[in-house]
C-alpha positions, 0 to 999 in steps of 0.5 A: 500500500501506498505511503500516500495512498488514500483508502476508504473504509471499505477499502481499508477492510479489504486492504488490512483485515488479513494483516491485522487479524495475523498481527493480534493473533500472535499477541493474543492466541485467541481468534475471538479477541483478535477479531474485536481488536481488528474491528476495534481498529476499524471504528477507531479510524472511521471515528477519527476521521471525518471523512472515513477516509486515510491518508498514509494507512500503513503507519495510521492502521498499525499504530492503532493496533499496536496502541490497542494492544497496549490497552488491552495489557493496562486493563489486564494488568488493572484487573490482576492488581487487585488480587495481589499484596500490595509492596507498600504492606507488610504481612497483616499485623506488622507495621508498614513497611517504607513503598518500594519503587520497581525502575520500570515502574518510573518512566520519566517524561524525558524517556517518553519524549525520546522514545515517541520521537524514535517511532516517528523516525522509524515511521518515516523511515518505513515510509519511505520504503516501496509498498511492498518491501515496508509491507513485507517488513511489517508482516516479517518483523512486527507480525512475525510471520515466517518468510515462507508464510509471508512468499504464499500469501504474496504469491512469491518466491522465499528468496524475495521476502528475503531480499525486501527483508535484507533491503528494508533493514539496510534502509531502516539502519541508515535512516536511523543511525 
């Protein structure tokens, strides 16, 4: 697809589906969520723009997705928090002891920053890549689909995912050093 291209919805449906049901079920193994999340997906898009219409789908539709992933594991995570001891707490009857803070849980605005502006470079960089090559890119690097996966559902050989794989990674890493 067409850095510039612009798709109506249903176009978006035909043109996505596929690559978007394979991306959610390899982060959640289950064909039910992955169709919500792939729904989800498209009435996200057809609630933020005005026309329904998207320009650049490729980074739009699959920053969504990936964002949709994000808040599915917050809601889990909500959910279980319940169900565990909190480190602020001793054992019940003993005084409490002074928080623990876990590194991971503190992430500074500035770290925030850094890394929103890294997925805007890496956006761009793929971008600029032909259709085909940042597609087999996505499909092999972010859905995980293996290059032989990728070559039957393109209809081409292994040995040329492999060479849009070799030449999106030479881009990416130039683009982004």
């Amino acid at each position: 697809m067409s850095a510039s291209a612009r798709l109506a919805p249903a176009e978006l449906s035909r043109a996505y589906r596929r690559s978007l049901m394979a991306y959610f079920l390899r982060h959640t193994d289950d064909r039910t969520e992955a169709e919500d999340l792939t729904q989800e997906v498209f009435l996200r898009i057809l609630r933020g723009t005005s026309s329904g219409e998207v320009q650049a789908p490729d980074a739009f539709i699959f920053t969504i997705a990936s964002n949709l992933l994000r808040d599915r594991t917050r809601a889990r995570m909500a959910r279980r928090s319940d169900r565990h001891v909190s480190l602020d707490r001793g054992p019940p009857g003993e005084e409490a002891a002074e928080p623990v803070h876990l590194p991971a849980d503190e992430v500074s605005a500035e770290r925030a920053l850094m890394d929103r502006q890294r997925l805007r470079q890496v956006i761009a960089a793929l971008e600029e890549l032909p259709a085909r090559t940042r597609d087999i890119f996505v499909l092999f690097r972010l859905d995980r689909l293996k290059q032989s996966e990728i070559a039957a559902q393109m209809g081409i050989s292994v040995s040329a995912v492999e060479k849009h794989v070799v030449r999106a990674v030479a881009h990416l890493a130039r683009r982004l050093k």
